[in-house]
N, C-alpha and C positions, 0 to 999 in steps of 0.2 A: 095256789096262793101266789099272788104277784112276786116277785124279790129281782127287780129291775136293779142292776150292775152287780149282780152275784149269780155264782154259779148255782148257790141253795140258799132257800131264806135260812137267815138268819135272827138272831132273839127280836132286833129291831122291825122286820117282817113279821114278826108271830105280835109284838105287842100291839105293830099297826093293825093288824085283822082281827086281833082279839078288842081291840078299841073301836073300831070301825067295825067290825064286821057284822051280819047279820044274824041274830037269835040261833041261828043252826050251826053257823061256822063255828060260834063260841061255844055250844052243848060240844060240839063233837071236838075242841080242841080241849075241853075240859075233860071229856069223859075220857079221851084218850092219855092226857098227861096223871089224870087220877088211877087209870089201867097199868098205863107202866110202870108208875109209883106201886100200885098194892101189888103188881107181878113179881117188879123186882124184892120188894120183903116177903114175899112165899119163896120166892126163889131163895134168896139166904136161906130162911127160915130153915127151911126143908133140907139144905146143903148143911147146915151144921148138926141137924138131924140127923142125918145120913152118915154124915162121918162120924158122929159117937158110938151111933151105930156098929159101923165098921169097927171101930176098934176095940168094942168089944167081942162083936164077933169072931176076928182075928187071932183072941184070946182063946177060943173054944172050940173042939175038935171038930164040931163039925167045917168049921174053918181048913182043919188040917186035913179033912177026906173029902171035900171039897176043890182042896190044892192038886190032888192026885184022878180026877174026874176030867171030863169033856167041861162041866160046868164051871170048870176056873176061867173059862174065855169071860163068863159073866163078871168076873171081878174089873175089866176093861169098864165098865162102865161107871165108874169113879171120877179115873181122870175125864172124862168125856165131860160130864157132869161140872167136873172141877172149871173144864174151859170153857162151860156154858155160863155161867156163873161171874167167871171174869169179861165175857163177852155182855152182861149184864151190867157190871160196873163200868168198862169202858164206855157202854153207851150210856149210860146217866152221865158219868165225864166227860160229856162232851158239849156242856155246857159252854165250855171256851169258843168253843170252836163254832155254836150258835151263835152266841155275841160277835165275835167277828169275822166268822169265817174261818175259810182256809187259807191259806198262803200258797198258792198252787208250785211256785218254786222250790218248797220245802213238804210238798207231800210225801215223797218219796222215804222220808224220814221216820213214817209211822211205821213203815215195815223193819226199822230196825230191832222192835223187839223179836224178829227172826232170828237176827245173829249173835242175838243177847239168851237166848233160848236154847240155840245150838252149843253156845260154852259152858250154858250151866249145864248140860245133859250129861256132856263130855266129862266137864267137873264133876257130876254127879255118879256117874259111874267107876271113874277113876277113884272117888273117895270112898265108893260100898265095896270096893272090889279089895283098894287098899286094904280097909276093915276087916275084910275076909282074910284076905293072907296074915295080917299081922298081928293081930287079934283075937281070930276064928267067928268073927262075927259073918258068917257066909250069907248073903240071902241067895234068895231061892231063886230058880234060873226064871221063876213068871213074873219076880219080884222087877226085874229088867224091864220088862213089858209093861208092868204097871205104869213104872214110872218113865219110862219114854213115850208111852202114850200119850199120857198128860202133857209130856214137851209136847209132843207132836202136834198134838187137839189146840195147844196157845198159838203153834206155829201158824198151823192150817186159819186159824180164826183170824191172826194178826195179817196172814197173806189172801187173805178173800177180802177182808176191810179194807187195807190198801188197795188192792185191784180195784176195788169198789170205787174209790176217794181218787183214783188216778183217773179212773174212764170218767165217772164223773164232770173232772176240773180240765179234761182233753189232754192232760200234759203228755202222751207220745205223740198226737198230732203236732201239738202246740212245740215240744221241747226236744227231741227224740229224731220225727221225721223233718217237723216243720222248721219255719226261720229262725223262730224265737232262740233263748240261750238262757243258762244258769251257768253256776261257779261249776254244777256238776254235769251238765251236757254240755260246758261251752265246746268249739270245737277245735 
């Protein structure tokens, strides 16, 4: 799809082809915007399925002999799920970003839900652990694992989209090796 002075088209690109475009462009930019729409609500769907699921199960012994098995590794695939799911919302969010683009001086900026992820994990720990000493609320040593995974799996998702949106828009060419400058590579 043409999107002459942008790095990706953008919404103004999609309505030009979808206006202009030929009988095929338009099936397949429909059936695909119809795919990700019915994806993305199986995917909720199914996530909040999943997690009632789980907490009921959680409830019931087989849960707790479970806990004590090789097969507690399977409970990692919650948070896994959980980051899948926001990787699902982020990309419908990004509507904005079709409309106008990116701001290649301010890409760098998407990767800050890394260091917004990293305090909450820290915090998060720091408060179940609190809980445990001061209260006897212990959890469980996979209980840690559970939930750093899921930091993890936001991290991992937030620092591959960036990567992504950086190679993309050239900015280590552009800002990093090359001439160009921002407020944060000037030099």
């Amino acid at each position: 799809m043409p999107h002459s002075g942008q790095q990706v088209p953008v919404l103004e690109d999609l309505a030009r082809a979808w206006a202009t475009g030929d009988p095929l462009l338009q099936t397949t930019m429909a059936v695909a915007m119809v795919a990700i729409a019915g994806l993305a609500f199986v995917n909720v769907t199914l996530l909040i399925w999943n997690l009632g699921q789980m907490a009921s199960f959680r409830k019931s012994p087989a849960y707790q002999k479970l806990r004590t098995t090789n097969g507690e590794s399977q409970l990692t695939t919650l948070p896994l799920a959980i980051a899948m799911t926001l990787n699902v919302a982020f990309v419908l969010g990004l509507a904005s970003m079709a409309q106008r683009g990116t701001n290649a001086e301010g890409v760098p900026s998407l990767t800050i839900i890394v260091r917004l992820m990293t305090a909450l994990g820290i915090l998060t720990l720091r408060v179940t652990h609190g809980m445990g000493e001061h209260f006897g609320a212990h959890a469980a040593p996979g209980d840690y694992v559970w939930i750093l995974s899921g930091h993890l799996g936001v991290q991992i998702a937030f620092l591959l989209f960036g990567a992504a949106v950086l190679r993309a828009q050239g900015y280590f060419g552009r800002f990093v090796t090359g001439p160009e400058a921002t407020a944060v590579s000037a030099r």
